[in-house]
C-alpha positions in Angstrom: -104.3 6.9 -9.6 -100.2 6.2 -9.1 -99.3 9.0 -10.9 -97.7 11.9 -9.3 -97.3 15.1 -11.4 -95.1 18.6 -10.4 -97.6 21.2 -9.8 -97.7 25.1 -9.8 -99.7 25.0 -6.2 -101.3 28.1 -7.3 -105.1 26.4 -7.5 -105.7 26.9 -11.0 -106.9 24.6 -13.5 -104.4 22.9 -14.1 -104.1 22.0 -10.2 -108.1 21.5 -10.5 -108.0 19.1 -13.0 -104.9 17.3 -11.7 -106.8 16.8 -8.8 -109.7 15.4 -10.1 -108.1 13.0 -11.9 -105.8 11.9 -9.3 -109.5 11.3 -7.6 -110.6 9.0 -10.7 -113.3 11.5 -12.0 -113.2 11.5 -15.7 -112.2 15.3 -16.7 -112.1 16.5 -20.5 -110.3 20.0 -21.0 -111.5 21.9 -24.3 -109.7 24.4 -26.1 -111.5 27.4 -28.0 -109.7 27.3 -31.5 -106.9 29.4 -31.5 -106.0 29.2 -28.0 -102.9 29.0 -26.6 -100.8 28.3 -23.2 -98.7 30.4 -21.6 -98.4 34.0 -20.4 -97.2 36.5 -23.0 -96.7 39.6 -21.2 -93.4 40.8 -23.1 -94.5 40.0 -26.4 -93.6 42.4 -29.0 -91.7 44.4 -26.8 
C-alpha cells in the first residue's frame, strides 16, 4: 500500500481503481478485445 502513483484527478477509472487498490481491495480491469487507451479525437484529420 506504499505506492504512490501521478494521477489525472479527474475521478475516472483509472483514479477509481488506483484508489481501491491503494485501499488493499483486489481490483481486476478487463479489456473488450480490440480496445484501446487513449483519446483519438484528430485521427485521420
Amino acid at each position: 500500500m506504499g505506492r504512490r502513483r501521478l494521477r489525472c484527478g479527474h475521478g475516472g477509472t483509472a483514479d477509481v481503481v488506483d484508489a481501491a487498490r491503494d485501499r488493499g481491495i483486489s481490483v481486476t480491469v478487463i479489456w473488450p478485445e480490440g480496445a484501446e487507451r487513449g483519446l483519438k479525437l484528430f485521427e485521420g484529420a
